[in-house]
N, C-alpha and C positions, 0 to 999 in steps of 0.2 A: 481301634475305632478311628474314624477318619473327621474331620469336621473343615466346611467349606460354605464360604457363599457361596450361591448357586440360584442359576434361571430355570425354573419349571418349564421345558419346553411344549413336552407329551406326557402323554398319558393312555392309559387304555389297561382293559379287565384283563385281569387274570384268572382269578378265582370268583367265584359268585361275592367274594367279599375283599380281595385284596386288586392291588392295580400294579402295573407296570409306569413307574415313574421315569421321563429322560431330564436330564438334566447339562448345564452348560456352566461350568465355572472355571475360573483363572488357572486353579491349581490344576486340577484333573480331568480340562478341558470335559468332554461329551463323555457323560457314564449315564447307566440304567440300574436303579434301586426298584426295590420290590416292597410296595408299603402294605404288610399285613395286616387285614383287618380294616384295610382303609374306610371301607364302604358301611362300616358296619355304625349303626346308632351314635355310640359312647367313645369312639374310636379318638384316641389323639389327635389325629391326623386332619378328623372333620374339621371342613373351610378352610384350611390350608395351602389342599394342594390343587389350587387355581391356577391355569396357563398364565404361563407369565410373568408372576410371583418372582420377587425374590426373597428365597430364604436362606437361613444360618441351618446347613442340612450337616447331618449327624449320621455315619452309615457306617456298616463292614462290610469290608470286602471278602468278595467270594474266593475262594482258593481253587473253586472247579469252574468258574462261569465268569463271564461278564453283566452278572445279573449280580447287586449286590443287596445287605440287607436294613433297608432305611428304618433308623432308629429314633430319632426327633428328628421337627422340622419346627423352625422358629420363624415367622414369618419379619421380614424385615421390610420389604418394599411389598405393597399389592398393586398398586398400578389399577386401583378402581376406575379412573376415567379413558383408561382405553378399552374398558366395554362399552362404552358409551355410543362408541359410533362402530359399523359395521367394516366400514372402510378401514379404520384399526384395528380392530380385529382380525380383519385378512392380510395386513399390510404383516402386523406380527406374525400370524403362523407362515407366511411367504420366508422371511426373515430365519425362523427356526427350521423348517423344514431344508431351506438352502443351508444350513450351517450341517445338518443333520445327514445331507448328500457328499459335501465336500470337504467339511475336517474329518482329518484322524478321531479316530475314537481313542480315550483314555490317555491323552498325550494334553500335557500343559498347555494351554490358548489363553493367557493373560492379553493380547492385544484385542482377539478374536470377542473375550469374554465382554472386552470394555467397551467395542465397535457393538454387540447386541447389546448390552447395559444402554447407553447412551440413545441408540432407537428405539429402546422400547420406552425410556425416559420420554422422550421426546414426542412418538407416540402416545402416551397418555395424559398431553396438554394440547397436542395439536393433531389437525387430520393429516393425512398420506400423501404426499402429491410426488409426480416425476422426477422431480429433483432428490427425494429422502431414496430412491427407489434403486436408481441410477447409483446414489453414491456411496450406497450401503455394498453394492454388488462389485463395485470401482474397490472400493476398501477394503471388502474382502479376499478379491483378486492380492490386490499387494500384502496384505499379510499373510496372504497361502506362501509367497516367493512365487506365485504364477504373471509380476510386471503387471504391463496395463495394455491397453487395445485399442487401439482407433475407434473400434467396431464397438466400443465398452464394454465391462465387467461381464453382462450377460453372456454375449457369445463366445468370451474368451474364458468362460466356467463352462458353456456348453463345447467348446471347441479340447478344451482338455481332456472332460471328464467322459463325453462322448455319451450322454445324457441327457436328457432335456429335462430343461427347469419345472422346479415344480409348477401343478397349476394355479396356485395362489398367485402367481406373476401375474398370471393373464387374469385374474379375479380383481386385483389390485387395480388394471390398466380399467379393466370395464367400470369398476366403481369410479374410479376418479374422473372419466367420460362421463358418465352419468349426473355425475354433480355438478358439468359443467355446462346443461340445458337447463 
């Protein structure tokens, strides 16, 4: 058995009653657990496994799959007041879904782990503005080994990976426009 902090990125069904867990932590950088039973009543798991979350996760590893099998989950950080506003809300899943395009999978991200710890901290006291957005995607860049860019982080992840960012960027830019009429 494996045991990790870990940020609840995603999530989604599996089974009428279980979920596809992703996760982001220092040790084992991006893995996916399979939490059985999640969905169901009495389940351990209930109110848990909330985006975002940080828990003390508890799993094994699969020997056929990158799919592995989540055993406890201790909730350490929930990060309540970044549901609070919408604009955090999409600023985080922008944040995840970019890590989830461009690290490795199953490969140690101790820097990567502490750069989304810190924004989502940060996001759940404050709202999202161009500056968190810009420097999250700058930060990134330099802890891939991908340098930095005139052009900034944006285009020089879209200029590598040959990919276009998720659309939570552009969700990001219209909510923060929006807040400023």
């Amino acid at each position: 058995m494996e045991k990790t902090p870990a940020i609840l990125l995603n999530r989604h069904r599996l089974t009428e009653t279980s979920l596809i867990v992703h996760w982001c932590s220092a040790e084992f950088g991006l893995f996916k657990t399979v939490a059985k039973g999640a969905l169901r009543p009495k389940s351990p798991f209930a109110g848990r496994l909330d985006l975002f979350v940080t828990c003390e996760v508890v799993f094994v590893r699969s020997k056929q799959s990158d799919l592995h099998a989540l055993k406890e989950v201790h909730l350490t950080e929930p990060r309540m007041n970044l549901r609070g506003a919408y604009s955090r809300v999409i600023a985080a899943s922008y944040f995840g879904e970019l890590l989830e395009m461009v690290a490795e999978k199953e490969t140690p991200l101790p820097e990567v782990y502490d750069l989304l710890r810190l924004a989502l901290d940060h996001l759940n006291g404050h709202d999202p503005t161009e500056k968190l957005v810009y420097r999250f995607e700058s930060r990134l860049c330099e802890l891939l080994g991908l340098g930095t860019s005139p052009k900034g982080g944006a285009a020089l992840l879209t200029e590598v990976f040959h990919r276009r960012l998720p659309p939570q960027r552009e969700s990001v830019f219209t909510e923060l426009a929006r807040g400023r009429h």
